[in-house]
Biopython code that builds the backbone (N, CA, C, O; Angstrom):
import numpy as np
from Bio.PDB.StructureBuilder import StructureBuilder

atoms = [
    (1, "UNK", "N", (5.677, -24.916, 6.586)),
    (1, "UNK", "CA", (4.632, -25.029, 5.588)),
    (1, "UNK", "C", (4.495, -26.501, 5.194)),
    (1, "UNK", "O", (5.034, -27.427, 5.800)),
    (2, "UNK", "N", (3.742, -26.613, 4.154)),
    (2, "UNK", "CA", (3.956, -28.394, 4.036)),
    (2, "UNK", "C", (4.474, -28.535, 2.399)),
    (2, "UNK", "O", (3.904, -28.972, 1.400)),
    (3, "UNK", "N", (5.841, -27.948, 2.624)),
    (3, "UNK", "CA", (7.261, -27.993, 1.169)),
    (3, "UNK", "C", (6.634, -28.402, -0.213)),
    (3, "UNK", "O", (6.853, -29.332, -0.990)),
    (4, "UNK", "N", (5.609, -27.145, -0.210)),
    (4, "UNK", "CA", (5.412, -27.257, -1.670)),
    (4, "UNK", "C", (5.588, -26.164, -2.520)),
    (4, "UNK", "O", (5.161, -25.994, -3.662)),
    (5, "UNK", "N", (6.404, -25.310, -1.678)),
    (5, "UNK", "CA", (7.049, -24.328, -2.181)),
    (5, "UNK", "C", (6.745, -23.666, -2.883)),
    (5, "UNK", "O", (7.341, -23.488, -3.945)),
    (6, "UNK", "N", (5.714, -23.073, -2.530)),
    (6, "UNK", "CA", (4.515, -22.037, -3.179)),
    (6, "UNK", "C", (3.924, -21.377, -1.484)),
    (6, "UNK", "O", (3.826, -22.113, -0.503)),
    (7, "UNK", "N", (3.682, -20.284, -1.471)),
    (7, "UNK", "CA", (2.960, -19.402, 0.081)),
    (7, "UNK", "C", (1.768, -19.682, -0.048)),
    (7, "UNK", "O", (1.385, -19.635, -1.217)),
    (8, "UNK", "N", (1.152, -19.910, 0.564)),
    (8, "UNK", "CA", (0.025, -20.192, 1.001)),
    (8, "UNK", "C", (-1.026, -19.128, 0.540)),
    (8, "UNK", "O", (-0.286, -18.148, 0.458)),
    (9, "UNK", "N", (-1.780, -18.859, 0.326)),
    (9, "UNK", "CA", (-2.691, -17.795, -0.198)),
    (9, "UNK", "C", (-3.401, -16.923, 1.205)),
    (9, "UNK", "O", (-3.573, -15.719, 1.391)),
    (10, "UNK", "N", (-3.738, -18.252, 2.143)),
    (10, "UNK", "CA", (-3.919, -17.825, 3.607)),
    (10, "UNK", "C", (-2.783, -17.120, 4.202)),
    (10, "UNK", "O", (-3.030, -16.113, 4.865)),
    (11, "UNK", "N", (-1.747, -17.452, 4.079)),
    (11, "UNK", "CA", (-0.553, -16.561, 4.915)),
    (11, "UNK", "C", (-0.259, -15.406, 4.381)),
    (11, "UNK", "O", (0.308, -14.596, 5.114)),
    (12, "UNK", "N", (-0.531, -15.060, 3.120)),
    (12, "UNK", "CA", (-0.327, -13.362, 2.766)),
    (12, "UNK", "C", (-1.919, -12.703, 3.463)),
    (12, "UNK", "O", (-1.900, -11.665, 4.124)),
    (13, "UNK", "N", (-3.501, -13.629, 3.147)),
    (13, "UNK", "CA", (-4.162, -12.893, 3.964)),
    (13, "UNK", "C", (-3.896, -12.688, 4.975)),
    (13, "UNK", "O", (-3.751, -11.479, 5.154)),
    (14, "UNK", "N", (-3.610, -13.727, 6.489)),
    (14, "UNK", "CA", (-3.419, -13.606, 7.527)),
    (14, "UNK", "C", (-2.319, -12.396, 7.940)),
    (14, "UNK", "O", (-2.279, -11.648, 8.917)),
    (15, "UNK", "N", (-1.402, -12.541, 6.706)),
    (15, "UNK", "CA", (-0.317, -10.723, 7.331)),
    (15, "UNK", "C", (-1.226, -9.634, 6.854)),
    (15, "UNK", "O", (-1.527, -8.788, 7.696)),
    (16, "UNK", "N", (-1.678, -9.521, 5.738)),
    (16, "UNK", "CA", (-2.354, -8.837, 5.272)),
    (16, "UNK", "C", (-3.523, -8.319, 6.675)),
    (16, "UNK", "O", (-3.532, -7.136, 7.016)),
    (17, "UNK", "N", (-4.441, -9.347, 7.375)),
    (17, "UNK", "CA", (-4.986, -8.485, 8.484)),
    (17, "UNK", "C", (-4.164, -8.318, 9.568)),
    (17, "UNK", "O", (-4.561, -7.448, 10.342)),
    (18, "UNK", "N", (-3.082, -8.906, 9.895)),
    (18, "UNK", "CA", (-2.530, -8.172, 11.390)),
    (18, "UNK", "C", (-2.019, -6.784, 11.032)),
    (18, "UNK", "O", (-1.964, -5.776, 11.736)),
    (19, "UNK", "N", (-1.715, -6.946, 9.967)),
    (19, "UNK", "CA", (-1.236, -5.248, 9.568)),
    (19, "UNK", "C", (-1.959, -4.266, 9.506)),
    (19, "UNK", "O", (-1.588, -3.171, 9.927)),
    (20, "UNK", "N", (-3.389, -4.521, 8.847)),
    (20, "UNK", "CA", (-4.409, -3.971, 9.123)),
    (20, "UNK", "C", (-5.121, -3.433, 10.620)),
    (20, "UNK", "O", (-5.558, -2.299, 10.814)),
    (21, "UNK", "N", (-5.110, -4.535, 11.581)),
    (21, "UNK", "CA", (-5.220, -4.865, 12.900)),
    (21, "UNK", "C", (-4.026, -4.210, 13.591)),
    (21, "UNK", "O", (-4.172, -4.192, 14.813)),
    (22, "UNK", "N", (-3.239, -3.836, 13.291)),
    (22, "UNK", "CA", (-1.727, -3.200, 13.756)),
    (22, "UNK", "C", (-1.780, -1.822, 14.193)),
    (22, "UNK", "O", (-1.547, -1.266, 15.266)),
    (23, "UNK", "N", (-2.301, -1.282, 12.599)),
    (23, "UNK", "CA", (-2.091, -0.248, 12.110)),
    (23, "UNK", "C", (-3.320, 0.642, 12.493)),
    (23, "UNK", "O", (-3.136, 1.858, 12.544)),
    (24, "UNK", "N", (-4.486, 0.160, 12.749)),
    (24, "UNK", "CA", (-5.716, 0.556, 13.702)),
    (24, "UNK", "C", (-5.743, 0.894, 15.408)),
    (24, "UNK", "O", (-6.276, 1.807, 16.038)),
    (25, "UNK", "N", (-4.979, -0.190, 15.801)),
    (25, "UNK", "CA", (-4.214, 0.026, 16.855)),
    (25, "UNK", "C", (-3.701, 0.804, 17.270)),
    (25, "UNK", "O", (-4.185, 1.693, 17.971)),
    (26, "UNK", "N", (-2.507, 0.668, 16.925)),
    (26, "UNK", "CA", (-1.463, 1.877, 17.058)),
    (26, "UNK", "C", (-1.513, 2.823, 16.837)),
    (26, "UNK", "O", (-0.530, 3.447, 17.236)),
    (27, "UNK", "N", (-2.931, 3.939, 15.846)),
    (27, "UNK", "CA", (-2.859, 5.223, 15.249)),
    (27, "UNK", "C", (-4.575, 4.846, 16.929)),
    (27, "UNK", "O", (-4.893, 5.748, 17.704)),
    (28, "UNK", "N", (-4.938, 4.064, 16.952)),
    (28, "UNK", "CA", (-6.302, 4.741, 18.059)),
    (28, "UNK", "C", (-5.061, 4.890, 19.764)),
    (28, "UNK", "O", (-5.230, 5.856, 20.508)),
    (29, "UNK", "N", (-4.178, 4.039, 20.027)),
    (29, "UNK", "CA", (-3.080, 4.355, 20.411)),
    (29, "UNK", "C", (-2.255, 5.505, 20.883)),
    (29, "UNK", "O", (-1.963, 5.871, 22.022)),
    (30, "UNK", "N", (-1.890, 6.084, 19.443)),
    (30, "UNK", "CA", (-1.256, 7.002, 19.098)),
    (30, "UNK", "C", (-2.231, 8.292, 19.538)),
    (30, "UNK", "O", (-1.899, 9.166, 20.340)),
    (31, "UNK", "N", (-3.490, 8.214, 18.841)),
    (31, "UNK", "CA", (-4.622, 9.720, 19.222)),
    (31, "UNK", "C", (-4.923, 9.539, 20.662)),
    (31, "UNK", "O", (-5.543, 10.506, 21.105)),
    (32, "UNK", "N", (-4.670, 8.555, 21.589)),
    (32, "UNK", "CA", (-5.164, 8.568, 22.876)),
    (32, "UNK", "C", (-3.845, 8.967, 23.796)),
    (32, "UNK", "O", (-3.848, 9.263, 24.991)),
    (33, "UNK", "N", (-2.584, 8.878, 22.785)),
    (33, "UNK", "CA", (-1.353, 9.684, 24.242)),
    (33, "UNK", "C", (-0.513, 8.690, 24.419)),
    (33, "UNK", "O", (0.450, 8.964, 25.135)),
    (34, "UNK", "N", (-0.580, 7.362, 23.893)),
    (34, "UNK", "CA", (0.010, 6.327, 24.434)),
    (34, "UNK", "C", (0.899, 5.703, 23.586)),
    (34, "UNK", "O", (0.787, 4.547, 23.179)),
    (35, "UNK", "N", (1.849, 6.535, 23.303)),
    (35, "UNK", "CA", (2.893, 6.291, 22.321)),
    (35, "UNK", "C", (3.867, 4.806, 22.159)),
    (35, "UNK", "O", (4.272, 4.085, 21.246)),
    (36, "UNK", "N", (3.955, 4.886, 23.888)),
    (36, "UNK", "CA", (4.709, 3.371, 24.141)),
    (36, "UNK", "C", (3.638, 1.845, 23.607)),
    (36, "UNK", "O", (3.938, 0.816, 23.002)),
    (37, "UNK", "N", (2.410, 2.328, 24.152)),
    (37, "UNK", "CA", (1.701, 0.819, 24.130)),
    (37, "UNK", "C", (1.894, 0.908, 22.303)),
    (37, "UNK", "O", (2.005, -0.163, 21.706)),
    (38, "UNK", "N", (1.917, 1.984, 21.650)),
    (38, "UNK", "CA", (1.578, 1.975, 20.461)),
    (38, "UNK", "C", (2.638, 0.917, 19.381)),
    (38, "UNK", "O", (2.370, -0.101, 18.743)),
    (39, "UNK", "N", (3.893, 1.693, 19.541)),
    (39, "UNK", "CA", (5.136, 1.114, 19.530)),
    (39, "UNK", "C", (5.103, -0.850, 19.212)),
    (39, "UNK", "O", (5.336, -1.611, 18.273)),
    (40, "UNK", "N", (4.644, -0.947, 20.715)),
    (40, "UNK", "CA", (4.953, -2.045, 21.426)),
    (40, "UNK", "C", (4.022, -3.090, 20.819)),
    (40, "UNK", "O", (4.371, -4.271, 20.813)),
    (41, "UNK", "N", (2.704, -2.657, 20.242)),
    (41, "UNK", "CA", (1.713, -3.283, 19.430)),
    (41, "UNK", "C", (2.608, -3.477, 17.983)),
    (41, "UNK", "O", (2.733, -4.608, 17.513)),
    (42, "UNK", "N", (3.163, -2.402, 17.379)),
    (42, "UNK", "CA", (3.661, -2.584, 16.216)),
    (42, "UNK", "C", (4.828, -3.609, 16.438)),
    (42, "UNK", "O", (4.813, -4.547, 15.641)),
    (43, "UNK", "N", (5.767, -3.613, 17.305)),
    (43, "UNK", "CA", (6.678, -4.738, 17.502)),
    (43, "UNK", "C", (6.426, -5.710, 17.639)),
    (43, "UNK", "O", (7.278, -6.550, 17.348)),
    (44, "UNK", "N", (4.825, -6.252, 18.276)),
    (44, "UNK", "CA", (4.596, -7.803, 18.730)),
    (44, "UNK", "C", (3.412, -8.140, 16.976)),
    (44, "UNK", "O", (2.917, -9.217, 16.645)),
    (45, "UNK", "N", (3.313, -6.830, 16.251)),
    (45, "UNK", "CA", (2.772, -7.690, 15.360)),
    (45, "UNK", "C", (3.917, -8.079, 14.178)),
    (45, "UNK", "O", (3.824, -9.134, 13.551)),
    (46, "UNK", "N", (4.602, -7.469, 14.032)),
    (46, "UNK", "CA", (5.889, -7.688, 13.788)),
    (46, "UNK", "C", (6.568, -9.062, 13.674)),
    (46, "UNK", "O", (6.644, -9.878, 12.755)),
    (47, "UNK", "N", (7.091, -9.026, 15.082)),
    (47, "UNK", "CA", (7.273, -10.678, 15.568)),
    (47, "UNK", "C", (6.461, -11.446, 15.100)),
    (47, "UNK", "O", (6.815, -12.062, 14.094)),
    (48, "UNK", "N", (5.230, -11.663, 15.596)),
    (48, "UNK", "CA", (4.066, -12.573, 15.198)),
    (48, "UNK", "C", (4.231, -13.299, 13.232)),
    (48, "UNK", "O", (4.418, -14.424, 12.767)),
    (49, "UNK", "N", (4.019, -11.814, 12.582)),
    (49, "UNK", "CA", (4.812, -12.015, 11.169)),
    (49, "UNK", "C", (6.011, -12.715, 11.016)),
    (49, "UNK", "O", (6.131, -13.693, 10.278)),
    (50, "UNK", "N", (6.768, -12.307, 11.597)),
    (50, "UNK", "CA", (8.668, -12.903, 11.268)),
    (50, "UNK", "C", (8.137, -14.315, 11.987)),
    (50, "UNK", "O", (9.050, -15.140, 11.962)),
    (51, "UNK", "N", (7.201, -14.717, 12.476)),
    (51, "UNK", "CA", (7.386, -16.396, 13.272)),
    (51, "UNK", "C", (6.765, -17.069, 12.055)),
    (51, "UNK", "O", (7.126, -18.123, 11.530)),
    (52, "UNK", "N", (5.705, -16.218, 11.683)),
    (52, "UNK", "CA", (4.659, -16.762, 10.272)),
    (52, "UNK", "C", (6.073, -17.184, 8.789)),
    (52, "UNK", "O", (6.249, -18.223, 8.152)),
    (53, "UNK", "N", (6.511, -16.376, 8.760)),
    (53, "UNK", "CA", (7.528, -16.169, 7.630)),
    (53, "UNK", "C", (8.780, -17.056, 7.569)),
    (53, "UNK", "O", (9.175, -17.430, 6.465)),
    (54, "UNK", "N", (9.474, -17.440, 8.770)),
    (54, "UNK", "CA", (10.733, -17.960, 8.909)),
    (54, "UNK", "C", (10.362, -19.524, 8.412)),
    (54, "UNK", "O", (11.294, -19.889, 7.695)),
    (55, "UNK", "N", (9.571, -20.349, 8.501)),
    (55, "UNK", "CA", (9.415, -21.259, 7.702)),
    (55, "UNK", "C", (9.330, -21.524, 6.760)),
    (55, "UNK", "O", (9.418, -22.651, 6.272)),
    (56, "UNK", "N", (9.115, -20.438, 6.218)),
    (56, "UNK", "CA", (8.682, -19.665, 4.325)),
    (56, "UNK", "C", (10.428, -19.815, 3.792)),
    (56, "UNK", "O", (10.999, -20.707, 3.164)),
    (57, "UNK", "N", (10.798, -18.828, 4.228)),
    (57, "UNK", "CA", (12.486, -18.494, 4.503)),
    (57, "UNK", "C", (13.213, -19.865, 4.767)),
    (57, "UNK", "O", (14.292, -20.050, 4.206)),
    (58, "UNK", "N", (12.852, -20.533, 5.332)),
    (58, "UNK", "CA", (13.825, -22.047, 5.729)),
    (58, "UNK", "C", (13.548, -22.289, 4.719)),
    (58, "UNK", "O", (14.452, -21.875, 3.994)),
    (59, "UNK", "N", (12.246, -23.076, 3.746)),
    (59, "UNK", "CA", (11.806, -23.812, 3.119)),
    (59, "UNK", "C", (12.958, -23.073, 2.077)),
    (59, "UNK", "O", (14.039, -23.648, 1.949)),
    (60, "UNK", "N", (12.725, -21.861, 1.377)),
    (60, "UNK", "CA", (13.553, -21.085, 0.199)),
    (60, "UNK", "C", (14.280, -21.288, 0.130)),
    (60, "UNK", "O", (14.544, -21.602, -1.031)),
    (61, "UNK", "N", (15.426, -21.384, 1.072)),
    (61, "UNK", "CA", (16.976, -21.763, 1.055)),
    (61, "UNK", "C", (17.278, -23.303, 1.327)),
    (61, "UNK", "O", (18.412, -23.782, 1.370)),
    (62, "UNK", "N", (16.225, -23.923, 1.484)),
    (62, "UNK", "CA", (16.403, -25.231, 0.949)),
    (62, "UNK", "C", (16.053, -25.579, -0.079)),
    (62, "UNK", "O", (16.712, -26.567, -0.403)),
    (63, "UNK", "N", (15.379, -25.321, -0.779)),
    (63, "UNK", "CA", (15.193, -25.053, -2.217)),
    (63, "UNK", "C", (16.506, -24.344, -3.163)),
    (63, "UNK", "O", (16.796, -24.813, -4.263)),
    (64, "UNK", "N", (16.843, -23.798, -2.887)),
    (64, "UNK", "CA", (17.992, -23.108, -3.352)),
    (64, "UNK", "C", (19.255, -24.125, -3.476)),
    (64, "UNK", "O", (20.023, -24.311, -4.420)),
    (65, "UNK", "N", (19.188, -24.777, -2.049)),
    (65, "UNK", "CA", (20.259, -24.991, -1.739)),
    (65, "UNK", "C", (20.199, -26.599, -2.522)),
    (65, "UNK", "O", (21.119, -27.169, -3.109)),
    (66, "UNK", "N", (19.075, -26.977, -2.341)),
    (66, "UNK", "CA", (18.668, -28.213, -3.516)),
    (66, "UNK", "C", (19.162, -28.249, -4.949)),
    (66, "UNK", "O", (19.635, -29.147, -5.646)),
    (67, "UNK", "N", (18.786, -26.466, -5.228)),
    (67, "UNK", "CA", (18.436, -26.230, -7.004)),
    (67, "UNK", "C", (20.342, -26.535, -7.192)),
    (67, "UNK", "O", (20.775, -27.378, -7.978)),
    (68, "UNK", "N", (21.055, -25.851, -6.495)),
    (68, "UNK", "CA", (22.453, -25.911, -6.956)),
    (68, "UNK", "C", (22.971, -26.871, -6.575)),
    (68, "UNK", "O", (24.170, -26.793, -6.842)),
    (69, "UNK", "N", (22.618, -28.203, -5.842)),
    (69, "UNK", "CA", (23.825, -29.217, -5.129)),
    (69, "UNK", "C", (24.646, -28.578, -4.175)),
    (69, "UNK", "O", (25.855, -28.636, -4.398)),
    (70, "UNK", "N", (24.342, -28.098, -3.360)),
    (70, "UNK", "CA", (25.605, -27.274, -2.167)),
    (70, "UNK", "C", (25.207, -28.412, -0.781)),
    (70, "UNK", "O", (25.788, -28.297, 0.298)),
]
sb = StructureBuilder()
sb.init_structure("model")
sb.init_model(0)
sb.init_chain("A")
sb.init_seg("    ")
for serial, (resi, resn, name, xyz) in enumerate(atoms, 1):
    if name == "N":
        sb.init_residue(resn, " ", resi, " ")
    sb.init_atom(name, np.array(xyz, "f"), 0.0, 1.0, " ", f" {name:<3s}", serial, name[0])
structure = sb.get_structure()
């Protein structure tokens, strides 16, 4: 992010539609028989999220780790 340690207003929208986009997926997916591709959509949007987030997460625990002197 650019360490101003506040989320972005864009990055809760942007999860906010892959989940949306996920979850459309995987249930038109799901009604067509195709349980695996379905799955496999929910895991890569998943990931996609946790890549969005882990910078969020670094930034926090450096902050933390700031707030106490460690």
């Amino acid at each position: 992010m650019t360490g101003r340690g506040i989320v972005d207003v864009n990055l809760i929208f942007k999860i906010a539609a892959v989940g949306i986009l996920v979850s459309v997926v995987s249930q038109v997916l799901k009604q067509s028989g195709r349980e695996e591709q379905a799955y496999l959509a929910t895991l890569a949007g998943l990931i996609l999220v946790l890549f969005w987030l882990i910078p969020c997460i670094s930034d926090l625990f450096d902050s933390i780790r700031s707030l106490f002197a460690l």
